[in-house]
Backbone as CSV, one residue per row, in Angstrom:
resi,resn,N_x,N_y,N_z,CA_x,CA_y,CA_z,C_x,C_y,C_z
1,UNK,30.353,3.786,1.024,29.649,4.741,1.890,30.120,6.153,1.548
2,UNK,29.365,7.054,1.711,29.308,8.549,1.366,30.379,9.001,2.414
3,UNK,31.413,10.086,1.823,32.061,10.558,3.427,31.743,11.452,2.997
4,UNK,31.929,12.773,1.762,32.165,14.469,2.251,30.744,14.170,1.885
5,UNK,30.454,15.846,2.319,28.854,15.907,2.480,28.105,16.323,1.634
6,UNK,29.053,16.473,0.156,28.878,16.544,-1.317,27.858,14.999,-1.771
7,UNK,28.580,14.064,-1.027,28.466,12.609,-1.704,26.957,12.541,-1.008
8,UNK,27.364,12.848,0.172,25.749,12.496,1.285,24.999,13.025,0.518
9,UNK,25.163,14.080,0.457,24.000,15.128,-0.852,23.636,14.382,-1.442
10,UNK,24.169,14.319,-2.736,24.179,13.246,-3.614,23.413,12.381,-3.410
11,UNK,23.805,11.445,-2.141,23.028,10.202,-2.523,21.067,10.364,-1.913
12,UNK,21.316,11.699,-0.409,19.869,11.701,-0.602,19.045,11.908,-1.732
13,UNK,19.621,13.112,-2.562,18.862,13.365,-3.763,18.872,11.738,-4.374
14,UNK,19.740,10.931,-4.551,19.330,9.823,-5.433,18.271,9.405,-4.747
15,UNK,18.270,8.906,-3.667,16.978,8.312,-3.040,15.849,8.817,-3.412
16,UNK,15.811,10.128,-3.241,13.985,10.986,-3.196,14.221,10.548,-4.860
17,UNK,15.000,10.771,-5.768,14.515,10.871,-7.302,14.173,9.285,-7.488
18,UNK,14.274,8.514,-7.287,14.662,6.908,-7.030,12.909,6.603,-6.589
19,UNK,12.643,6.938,-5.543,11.235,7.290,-4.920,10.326,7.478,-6.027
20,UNK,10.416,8.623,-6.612,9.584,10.124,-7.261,9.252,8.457,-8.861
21,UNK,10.701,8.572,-9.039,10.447,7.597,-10.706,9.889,6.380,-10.578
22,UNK,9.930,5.732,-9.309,9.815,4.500,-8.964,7.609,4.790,-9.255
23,UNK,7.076,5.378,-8.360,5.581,5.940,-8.160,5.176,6.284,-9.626
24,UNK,6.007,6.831,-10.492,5.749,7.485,-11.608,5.846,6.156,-12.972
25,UNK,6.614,5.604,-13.060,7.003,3.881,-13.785,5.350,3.416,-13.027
26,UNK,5.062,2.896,-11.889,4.307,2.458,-11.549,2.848,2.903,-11.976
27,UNK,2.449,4.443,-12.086,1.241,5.198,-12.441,1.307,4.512,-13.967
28,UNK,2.063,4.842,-14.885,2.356,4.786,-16.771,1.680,3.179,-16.198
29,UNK,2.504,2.173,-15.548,2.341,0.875,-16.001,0.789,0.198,-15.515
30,UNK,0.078,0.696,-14.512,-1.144,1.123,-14.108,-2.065,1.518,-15.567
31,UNK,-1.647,2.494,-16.086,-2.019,3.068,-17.116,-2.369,2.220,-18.128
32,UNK,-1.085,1.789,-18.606,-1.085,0.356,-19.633,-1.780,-0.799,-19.514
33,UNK,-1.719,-0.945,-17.991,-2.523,-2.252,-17.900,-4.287,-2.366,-18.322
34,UNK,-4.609,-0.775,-17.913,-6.130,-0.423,-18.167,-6.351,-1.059,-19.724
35,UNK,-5.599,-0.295,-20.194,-5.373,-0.255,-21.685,-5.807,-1.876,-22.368
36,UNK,-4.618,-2.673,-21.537,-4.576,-4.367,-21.794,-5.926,-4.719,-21.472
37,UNK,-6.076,-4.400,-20.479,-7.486,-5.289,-20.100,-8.770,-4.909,-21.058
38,UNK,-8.876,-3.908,-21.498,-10.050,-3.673,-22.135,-9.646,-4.078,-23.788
39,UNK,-8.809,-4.131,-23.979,-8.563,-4.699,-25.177,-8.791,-6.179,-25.363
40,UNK,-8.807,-6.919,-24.157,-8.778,-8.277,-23.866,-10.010,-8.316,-24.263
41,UNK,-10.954,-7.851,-23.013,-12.378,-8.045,-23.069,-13.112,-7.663,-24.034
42,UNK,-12.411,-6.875,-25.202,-12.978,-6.917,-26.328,-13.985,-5.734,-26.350
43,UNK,-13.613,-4.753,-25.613,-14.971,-3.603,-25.374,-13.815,-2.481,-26.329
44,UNK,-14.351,-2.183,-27.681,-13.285,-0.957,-28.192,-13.753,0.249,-27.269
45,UNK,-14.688,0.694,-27.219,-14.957,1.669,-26.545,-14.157,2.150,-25.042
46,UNK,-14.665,1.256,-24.455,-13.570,1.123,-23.456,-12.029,1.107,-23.706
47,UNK,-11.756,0.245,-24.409,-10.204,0.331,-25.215,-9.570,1.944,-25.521
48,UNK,-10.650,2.302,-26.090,-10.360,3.469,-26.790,-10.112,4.852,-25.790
49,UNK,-11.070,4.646,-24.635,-11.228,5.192,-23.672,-9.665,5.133,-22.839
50,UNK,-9.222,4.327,-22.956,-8.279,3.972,-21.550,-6.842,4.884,-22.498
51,UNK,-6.800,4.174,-23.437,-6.000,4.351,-24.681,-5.521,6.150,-24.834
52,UNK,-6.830,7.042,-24.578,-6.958,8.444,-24.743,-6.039,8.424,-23.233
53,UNK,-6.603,8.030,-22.096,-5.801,8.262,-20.569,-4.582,8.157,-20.274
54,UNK,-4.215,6.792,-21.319,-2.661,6.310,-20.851,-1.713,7.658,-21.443
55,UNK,-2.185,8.164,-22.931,-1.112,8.825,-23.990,-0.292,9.402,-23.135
56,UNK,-1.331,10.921,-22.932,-0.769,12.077,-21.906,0.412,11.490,-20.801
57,UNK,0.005,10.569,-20.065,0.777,9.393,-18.734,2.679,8.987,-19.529
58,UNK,2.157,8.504,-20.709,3.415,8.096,-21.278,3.913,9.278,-21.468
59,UNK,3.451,9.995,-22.356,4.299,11.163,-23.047,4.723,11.981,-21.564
60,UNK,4.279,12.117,-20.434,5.005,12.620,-19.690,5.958,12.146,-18.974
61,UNK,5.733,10.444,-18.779,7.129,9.902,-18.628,8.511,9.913,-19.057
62,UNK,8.563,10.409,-20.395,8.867,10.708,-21.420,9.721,12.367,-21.197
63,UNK,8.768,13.407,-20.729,9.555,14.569,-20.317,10.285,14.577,-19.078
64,UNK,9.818,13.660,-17.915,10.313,13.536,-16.879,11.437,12.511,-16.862
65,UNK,12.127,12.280,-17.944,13.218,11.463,-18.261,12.885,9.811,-17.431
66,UNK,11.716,9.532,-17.376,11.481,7.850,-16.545,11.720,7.158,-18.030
67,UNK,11.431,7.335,-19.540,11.278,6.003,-19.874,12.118,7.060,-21.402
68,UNK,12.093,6.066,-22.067,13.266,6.750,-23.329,11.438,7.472,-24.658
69,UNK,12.281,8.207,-25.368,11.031,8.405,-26.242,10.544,7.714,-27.131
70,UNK,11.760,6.819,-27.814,11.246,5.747,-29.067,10.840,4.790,-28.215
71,UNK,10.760,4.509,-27.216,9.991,3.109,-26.432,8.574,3.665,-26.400
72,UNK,8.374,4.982,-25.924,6.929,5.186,-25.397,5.866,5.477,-27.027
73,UNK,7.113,6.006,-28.332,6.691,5.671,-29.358,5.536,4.533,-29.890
74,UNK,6.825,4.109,-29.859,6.496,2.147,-29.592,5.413,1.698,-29.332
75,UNK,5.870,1.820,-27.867,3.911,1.613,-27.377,2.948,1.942,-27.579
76,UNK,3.231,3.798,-27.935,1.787,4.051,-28.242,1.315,3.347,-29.800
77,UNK,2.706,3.483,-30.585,2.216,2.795,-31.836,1.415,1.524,-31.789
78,UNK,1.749,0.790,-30.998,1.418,-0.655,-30.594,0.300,-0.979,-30.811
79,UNK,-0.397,0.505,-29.173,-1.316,0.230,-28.405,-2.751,0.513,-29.411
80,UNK,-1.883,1.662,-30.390,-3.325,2.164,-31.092,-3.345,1.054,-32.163
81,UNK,-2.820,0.675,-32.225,-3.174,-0.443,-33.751,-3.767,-1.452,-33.048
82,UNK,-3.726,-1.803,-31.756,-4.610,-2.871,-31.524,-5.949,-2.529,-30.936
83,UNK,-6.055,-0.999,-30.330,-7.234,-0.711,-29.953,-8.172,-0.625,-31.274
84,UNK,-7.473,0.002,-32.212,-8.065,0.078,-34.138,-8.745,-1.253,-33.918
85,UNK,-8.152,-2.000,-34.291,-8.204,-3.967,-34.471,-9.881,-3.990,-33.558
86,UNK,-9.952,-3.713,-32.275,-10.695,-3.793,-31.696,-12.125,-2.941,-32.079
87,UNK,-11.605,-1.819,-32.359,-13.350,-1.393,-32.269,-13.647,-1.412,-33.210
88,UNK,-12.690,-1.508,-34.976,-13.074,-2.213,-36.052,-14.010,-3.706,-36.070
89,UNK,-13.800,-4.165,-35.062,-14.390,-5.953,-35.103,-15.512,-5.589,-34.161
């Protein structure tokens, strides 16, 4: 438990930032899922569409310190080679 009122500080700010990243992880993964599903159903267009929405979403997760940068790399690398795959076929 918190005693000086340094620590209390402290831990409200952890809470609200805890909050803030928690809503923000949740929006990106929202994001991604669009992404999944239209890739499923096989619509590139749509794919391609969701794909343009998520980027911006990640890459700002990314400045707002929620997710590391070579992960959101990653993904986007991932995501575009399979949306490619898709509206190629």
């Amino acid at each position: 438990m918190a005693n000086t009122e340094q620590s209390k500080k402290r831990a409200r700010q952890s809470e609200a930032r805890y909050a803030v990243n928690k809503s923000r992880r949740s929006r990106i993964r929202t994001f991604l899922r669009k992404v999944e599903e239209a890739i499923a159903s096989g619509n590139g267009e749509a794919a391609a569409a969701a794909l343009k929405a998520a980027q911006p979403e990640l890459a700002r997760g990314v400045t707002k310190g929620v997710l590391h940068k070579n992960t959101v790399a990653r993904k986007m690398s991932r995501l575009s080679s399979r949306v490619k795959a898709v509206v190629k076929a």
